[in-house]
C-alpha positions in Angstrom: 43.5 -15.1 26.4 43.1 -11.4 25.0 40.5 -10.6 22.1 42.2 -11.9 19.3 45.2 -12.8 20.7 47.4 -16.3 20.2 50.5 -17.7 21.2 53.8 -17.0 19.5 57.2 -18.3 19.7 58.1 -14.8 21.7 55.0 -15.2 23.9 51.1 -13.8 23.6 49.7 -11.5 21.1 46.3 -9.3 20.4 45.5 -8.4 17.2 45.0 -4.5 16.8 42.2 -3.1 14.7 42.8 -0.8 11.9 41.2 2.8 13.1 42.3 6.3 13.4 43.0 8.5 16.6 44.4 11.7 18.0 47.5 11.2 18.8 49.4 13.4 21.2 48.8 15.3 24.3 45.3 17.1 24.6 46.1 18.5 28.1 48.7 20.4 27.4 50.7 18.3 30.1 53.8 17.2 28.3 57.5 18.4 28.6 58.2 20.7 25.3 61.1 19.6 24.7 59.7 15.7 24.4 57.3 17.3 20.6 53.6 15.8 22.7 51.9 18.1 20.2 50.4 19.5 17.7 47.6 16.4 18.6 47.3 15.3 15.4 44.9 12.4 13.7 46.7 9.1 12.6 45.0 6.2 10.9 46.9 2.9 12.0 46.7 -0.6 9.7 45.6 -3.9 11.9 48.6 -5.0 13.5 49.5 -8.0 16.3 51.4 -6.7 19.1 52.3 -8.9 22.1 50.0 -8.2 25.1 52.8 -7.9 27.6 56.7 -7.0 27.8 59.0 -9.5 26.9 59.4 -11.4 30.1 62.7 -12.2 31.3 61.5 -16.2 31.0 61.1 -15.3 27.2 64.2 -13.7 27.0 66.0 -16.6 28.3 64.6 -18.4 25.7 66.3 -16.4 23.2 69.9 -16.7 24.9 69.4 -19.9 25.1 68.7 -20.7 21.5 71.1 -17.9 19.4 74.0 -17.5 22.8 73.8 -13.4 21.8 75.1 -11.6 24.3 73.3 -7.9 25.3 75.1 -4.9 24.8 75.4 -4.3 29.0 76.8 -7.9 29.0 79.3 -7.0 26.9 80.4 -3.6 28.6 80.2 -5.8 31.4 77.6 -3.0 33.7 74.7 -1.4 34.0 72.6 1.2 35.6 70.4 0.3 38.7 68.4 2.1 40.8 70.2 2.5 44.2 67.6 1.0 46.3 67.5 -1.8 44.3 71.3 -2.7 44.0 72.4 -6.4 45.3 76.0 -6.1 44.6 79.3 -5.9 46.1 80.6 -2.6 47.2 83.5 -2.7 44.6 81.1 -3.5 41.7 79.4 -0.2 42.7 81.0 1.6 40.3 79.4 5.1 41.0 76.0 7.2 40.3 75.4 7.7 36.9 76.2 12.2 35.5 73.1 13.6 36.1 70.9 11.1 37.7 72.6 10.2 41.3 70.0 7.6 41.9 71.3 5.7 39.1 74.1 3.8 40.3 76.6 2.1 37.8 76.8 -1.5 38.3 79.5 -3.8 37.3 78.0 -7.6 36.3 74.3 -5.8 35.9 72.9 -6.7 33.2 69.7 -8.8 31.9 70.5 -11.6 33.8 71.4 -10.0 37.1 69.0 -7.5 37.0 70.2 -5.9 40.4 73.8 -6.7 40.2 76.0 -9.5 40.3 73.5 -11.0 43.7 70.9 -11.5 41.9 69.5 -13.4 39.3 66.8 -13.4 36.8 64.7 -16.7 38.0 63.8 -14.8 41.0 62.0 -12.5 38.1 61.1 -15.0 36.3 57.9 -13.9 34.8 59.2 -9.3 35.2 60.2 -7.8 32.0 63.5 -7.9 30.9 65.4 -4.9 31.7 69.1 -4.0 30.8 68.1 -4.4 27.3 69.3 -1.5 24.7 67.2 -1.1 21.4 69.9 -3.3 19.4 69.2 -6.0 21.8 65.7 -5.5 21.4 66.0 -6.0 17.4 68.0 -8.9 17.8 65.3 -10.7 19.4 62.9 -9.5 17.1 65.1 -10.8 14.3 65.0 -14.3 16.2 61.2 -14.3 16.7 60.2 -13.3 12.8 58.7 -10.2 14.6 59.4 -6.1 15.1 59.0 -3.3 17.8 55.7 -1.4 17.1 55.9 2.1 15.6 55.7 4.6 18.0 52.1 5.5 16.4 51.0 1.9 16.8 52.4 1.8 20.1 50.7 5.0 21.6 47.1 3.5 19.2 47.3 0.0 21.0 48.3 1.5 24.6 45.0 4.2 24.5 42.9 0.5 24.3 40.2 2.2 22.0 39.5 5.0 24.5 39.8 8.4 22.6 41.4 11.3 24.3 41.8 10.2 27.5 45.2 10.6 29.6 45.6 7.2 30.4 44.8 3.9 29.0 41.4 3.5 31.5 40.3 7.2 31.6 41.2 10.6 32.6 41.9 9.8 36.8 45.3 8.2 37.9 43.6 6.8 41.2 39.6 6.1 40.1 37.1 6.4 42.8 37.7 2.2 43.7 41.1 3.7 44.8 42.9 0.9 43.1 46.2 1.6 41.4 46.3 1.1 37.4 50.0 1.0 36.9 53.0 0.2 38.6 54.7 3.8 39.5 56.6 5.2 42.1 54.9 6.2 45.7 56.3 8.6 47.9 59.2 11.2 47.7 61.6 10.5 44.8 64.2 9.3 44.8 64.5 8.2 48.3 60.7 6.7 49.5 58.4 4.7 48.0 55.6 3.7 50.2 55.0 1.2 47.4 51.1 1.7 47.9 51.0 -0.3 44.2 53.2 -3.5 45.9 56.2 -3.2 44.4 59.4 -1.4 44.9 60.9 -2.1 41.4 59.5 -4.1 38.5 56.1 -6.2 39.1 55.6 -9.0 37.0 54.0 -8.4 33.9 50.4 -8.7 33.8 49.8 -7.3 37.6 47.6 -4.5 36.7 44.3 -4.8 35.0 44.3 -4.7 31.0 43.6 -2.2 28.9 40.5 -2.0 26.2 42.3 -4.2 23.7 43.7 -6.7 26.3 47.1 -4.8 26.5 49.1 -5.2 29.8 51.5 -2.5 31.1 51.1 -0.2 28.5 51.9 3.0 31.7 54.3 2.2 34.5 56.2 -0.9 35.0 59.3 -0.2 32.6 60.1 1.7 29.1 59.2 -0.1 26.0 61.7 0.2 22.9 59.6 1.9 19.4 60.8 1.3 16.3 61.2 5.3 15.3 64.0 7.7 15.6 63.0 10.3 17.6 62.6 14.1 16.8 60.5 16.5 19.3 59.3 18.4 16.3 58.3 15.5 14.3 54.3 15.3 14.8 54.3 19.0 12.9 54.3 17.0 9.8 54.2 13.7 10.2 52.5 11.3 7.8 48.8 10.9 8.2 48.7 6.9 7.5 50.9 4.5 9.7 53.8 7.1 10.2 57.3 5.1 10.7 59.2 8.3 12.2 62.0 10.5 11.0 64.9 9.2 9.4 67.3 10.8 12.0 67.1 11.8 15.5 68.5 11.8 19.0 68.0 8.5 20.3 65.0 5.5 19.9 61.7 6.9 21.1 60.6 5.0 24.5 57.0 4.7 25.5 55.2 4.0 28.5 57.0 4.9 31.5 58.5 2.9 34.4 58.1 2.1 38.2 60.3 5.0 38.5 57.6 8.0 36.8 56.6 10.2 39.5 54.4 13.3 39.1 57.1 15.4 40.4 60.0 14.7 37.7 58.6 12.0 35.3 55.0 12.5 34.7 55.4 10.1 31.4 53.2 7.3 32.2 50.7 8.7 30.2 49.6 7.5 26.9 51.1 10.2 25.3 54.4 10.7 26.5 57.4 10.2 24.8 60.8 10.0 25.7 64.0 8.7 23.7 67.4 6.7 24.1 70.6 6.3 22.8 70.4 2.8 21.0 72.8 1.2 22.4 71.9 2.3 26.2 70.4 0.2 28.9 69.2 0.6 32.4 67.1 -1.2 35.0 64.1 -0.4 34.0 63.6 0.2 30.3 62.5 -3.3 28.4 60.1 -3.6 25.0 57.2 -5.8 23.2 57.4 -6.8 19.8 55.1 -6.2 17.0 54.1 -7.9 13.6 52.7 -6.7 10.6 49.3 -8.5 8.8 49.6 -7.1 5.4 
């Protein structure tokens, strides 16, 4: 079990030391428009945070117990990435505006992560994807718990390591030549060599940990925050656990997913942000819960 860590009705947690840290990107290495910088210092209360995504397992539990229904179950599709899609060719409703490697599926959602053919058993133990932010605070409701702040989030994933571009150092590929994270190989969006092992999500807990015991905290899929987001928010946020703005475009996302690539998505590391609409969902965004200890 992680330092400090137990287990909860909603899974396994660590327990977060109080400290302060830099937050924000120190290599100049951000988008602008995502606000990386000014790096700014942040002092962050002890918190418990669980030490992985919610696993699809876990969020079964949920359905089971409340019969909610996710926001893509209700629209009745989702977004999958087209070499992922198990799904009849009339359910393919068409690439998403934008983003052609997106397809729109009809029946995709957290159950049938790839479409209608498949099923979430055979993912038993992979984060839950298809879930929008209003899904995500619905199981926190259910599990007395709360999405970290996107300063506690981006505290917990560094694992105590200050300055450092990812959660075990400065290198994406150390000298052992072992990958770190699960994120895409190859040419995007059409090869992955899958050099990590995995084509889409990998169960949770594949990679090694981080300093404070933290699983997947780059690569794998996006994790909800609590905060609006606002690019230009860290030119005056609040000094002591910031909560974000009161408005902005969309939820703030952390973390990355299999999908990150250096050549379009370089946000797998610990200081990247990216946002959502709360009420969106795709194949590869998911979420861990928080909980305060004051």
């Amino acid at each position: 079990m992680p330092r400090g860590g137990r287990e909860t009705q909603t899974g396994q947690e660590v327990v977060i030391p109080a400290g302060a840290f830099q937050m924000g990107d120190a290599f100049d290495e951000g988008y602008p428009a995502d606000g990386e910088t000014p790096v700014h210092t942040v002092a962050v209360s002890s918190f418990a945070v669980d030490a992985t995504p919610v696993t699809n397992t876990q969020f079964a539990k949920f359905i089971e117990a409340t019969g909610y229904r996710t926001e893509s179950e209700q629209l009745g599709s989702s977004a999958v990435f087209h070499l992922l899609v198990q799904a009849k060719e009339e359910d393919i409703l068409g690439p998403v505006n934008g983003a052609n490697w997106w397809l729109t599926v009809r029946g995709a959602d957290w159950a049938h992560p790839h479409g209608p053919r498949s099923a979430w058993e055979d993912f038993a133990e992979h984060p839950v994807v298809h879930v929008s932010w209003n899904d995500a605070m619905a199981y926190c409701a259910w599990g007395g718990r709360r999405l970290p702040t996107e300063a506690e989030w981006e505290y917990a994933a560094r694992g105590g390591l200050a300055g450092k571009r990812y959660a075990w150092g400065d290198d994406l590929h150390p000298q052992d030549g072992k990958h770190r994270c699960n994120i895409w190989q190859g040419e995007f969006p059409l090869l992955n060599t899958e050099a990590d092992g995995y084509l889409g999500t990998a169960p949770v807990g594949s990679f090694p940990p981080n300093g404070y015991g933290l699983y997947d905290t780059s690569g794998n899929v996006w994790e909800w925050c609590q905060d609006w987001f606002l690019p230009k928010y860290y030119r005056n946020s609040p000094d002591n656990d910031p909560q974000g703005p009161t408005i902005g475009a969309g939820r703030v996302m952390r973390g990355g997913s299999y999908l990150c690539h250096e050549s379009y998505c370089n946000r797998y590391r610990v200081a990247a942000r990216s946002f959502s609409p709360a009420d969106s969902a795709s194949g590869n965004c998911g979420f861990r819960t928080a909980r305060s200890l004051t």
